[in-house]
C-alpha positions as a Markdown table, in Angstrom:
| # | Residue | x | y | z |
|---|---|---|---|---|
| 1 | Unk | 103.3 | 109.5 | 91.1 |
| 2 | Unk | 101.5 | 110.7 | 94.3 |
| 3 | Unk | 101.4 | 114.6 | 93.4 |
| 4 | Unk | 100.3 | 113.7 | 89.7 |
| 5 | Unk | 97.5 | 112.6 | 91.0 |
| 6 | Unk | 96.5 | 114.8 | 93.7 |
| 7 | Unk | 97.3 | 117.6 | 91.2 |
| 8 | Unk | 94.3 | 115.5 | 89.1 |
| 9 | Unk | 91.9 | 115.3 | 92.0 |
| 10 | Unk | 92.3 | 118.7 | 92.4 |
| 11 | Unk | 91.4 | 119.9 | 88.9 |
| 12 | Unk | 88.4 | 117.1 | 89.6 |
| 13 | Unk | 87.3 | 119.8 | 92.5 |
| 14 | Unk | 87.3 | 122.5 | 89.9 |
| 15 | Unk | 84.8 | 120.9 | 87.8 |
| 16 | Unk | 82.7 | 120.1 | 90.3 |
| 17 | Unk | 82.7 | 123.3 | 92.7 |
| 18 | Unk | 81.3 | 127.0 | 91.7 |
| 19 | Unk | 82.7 | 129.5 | 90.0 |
| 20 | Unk | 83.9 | 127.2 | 87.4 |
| 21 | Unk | 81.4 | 124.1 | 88.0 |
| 22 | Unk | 81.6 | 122.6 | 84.2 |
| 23 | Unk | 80.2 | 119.2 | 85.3 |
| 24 | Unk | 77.0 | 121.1 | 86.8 |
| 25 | Unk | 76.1 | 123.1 | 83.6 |
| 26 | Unk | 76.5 | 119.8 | 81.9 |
| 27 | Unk | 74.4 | 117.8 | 84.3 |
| 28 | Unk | 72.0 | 122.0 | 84.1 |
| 29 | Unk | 71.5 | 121.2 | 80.3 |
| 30 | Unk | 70.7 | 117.2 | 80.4 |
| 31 | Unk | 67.9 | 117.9 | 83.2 |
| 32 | Unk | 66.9 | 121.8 | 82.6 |
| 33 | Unk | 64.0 | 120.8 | 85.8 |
| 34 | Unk | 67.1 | 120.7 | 88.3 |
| 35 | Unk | 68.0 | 124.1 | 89.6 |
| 36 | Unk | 72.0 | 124.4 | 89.8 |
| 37 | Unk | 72.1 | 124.9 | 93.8 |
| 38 | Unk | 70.3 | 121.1 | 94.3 |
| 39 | Unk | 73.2 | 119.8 | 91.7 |
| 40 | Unk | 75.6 | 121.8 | 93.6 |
| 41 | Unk | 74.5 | 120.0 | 96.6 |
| 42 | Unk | 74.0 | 116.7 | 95.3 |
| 43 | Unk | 77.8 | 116.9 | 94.2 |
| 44 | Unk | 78.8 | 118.0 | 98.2 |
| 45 | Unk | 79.8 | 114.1 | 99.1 |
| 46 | Unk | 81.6 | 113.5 | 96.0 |
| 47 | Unk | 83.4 | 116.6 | 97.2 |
| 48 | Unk | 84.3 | 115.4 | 100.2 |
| 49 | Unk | 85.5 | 112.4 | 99.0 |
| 50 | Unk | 87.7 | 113.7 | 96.7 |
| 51 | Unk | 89.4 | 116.1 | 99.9 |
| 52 | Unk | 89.6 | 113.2 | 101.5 |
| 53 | Unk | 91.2 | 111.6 | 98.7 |
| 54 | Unk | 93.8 | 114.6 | 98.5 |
| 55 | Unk | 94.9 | 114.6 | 102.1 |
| 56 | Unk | 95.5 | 110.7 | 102.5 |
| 57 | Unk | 97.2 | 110.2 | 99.0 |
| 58 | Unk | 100.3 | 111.9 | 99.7 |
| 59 | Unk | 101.2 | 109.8 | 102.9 |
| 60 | Unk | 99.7 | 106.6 | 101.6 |
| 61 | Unk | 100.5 | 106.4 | 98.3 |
| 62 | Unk | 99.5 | 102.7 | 97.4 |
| 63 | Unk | 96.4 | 104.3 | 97.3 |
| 64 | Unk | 97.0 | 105.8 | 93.4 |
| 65 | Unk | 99.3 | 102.7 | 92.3 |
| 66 | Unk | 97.3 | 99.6 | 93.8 |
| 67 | Unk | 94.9 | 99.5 | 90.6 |
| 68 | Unk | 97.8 | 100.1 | 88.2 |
| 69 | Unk | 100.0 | 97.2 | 89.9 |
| 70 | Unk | 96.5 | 95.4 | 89.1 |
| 71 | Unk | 96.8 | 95.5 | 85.7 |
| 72 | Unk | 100.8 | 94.9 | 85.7 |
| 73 | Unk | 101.0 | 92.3 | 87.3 |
């Protein structure tokens, strides 16, 4: 289960993260006042996170399947 959802975080990155950035030109057209580069920063700890996220999951994964044993249980 561990690289199905790496492999998610890390289509999460493309949507956040330029060339690609879909969630920014969303975010662009809601609030037309906010120049891309301050959304592109404003995204940076999310980012970061989600690295995070990408690194750790593989060697600990209880980390993707303690909210599904949750619901299981």
């Amino acid at each position: 289960m561990a690289p199905a959802v790496v492999e998610l975080l890390i289509c999460e990155m493309g949507v956040i993260t330029p060339p690609l950035g879909v969630n920014v030109f969303v975010i662009e057209g809601i609030a037309p006042a906010i120049p891309p580069g301050d959304i592109f920063e404003g995204s940076f700890p999310f980012l970061c996170a989600v690295i995070l996220l990408c690194v750790v999951t593989p060697f600990v994964p209880e980390i993707a399947t303690f909210p599904p044993n949750l619901v299981t249980k």
